[in-house]
N, C-alpha and C positions, 0 to 999 in steps of 0.2 A: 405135706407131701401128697403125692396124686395117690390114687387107690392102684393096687395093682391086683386088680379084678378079673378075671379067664376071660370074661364076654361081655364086649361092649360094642354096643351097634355104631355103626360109621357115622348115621344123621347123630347120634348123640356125642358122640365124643367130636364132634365137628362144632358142637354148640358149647360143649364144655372147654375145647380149647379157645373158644372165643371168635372165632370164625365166623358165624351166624350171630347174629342177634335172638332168633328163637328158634325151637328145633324144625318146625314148619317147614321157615326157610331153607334150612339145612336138606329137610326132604328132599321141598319142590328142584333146590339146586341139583341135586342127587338123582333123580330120576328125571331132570331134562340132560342128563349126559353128560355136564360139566365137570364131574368132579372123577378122577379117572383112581383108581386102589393098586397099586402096582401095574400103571399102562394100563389095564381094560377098564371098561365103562363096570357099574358095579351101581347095587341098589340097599335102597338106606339099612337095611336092617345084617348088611354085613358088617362079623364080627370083627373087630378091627384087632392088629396082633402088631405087636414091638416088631423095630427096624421096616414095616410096612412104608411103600414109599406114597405118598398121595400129593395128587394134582389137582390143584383147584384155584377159580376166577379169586382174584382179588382186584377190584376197582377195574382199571384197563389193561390189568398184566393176571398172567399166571404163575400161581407162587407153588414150588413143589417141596413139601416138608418131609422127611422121615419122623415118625412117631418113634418116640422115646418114654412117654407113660402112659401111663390109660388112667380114664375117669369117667364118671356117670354122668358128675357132679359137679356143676360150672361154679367154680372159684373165683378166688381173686385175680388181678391179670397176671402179677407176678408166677402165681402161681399153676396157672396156663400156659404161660411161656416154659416150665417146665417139662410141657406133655410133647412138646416138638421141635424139631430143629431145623431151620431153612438150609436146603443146598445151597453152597458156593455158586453154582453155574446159576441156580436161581436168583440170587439176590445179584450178581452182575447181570443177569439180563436185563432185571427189574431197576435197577439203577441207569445201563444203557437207554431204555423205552424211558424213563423220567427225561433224561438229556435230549434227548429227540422229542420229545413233548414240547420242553421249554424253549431250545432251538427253534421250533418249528411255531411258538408264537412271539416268537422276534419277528423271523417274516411274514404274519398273520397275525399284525397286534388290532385287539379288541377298540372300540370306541368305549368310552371311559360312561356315556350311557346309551339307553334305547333313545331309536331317532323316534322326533312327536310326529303329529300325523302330516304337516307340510313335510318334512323329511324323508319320510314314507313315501310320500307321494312322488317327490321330486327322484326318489331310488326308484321306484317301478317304473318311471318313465324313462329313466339311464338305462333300466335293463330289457325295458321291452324296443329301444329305440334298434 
């Protein structure tokens, strides 16, 4: 079970829920603005408190979880997914942006590989023509 500790800084309990891969990261995310502690901008060494709502980049969406445990101590994942809980309106946006993703490379499907250098050639001259 998570620790329920009085004082836990936001870059750490952001790497113990598994968020970050190290607490670094967690920082540097922290103090370029990204990660919001109930709506305002907020810096790594805030003490994070139950039902706090936090906002933060996940891949190309933003995912907003209420905190539900506190930890120090990055565990197992099971037991990470215990320290938070995604909003409803988050996890439907996040699911919407997927659908529009995938939609949107139906009409922008990729070439199966990189064009070689005749291919190349023959592209820059379609586009500079």
């Amino acid at each position: 079970m998570p620790d329920t500790s009085d004082a836990v800084r936001l870059d750490k309990w952001l790497w113990a829920a598994r968020f970050f891969k190290t607490r670094a990261l967690a920082r540097q995310t922290i103090q370029a603005g990204k990660v919001h502690y109930n709506g305002q901008r907020t810096k790594p060494a805030k003490a994070v408190e139950l039902n706090a709502v936090i906002e933060l980049p996940r891949g190309h969406d933003r995912m907003i979880v209420v905190v539900k445990g506190l930890s120090e101590h990055r565990g197992k994942a099971p037991q990470a997914e215990l320290l938070y809980e995604e909003t409803p309106e988050s996890i439907a946006k996040r699911e919407a942006n997927a659908a529009a993703r995938k939609a949107n490379a139906l009409y922008n499907p990729h070439p199966d590989q990189r064009p070689d250098k005749k291919q190349r050639r023959e592209l820059l001259r379609m586009k500079n023509q």
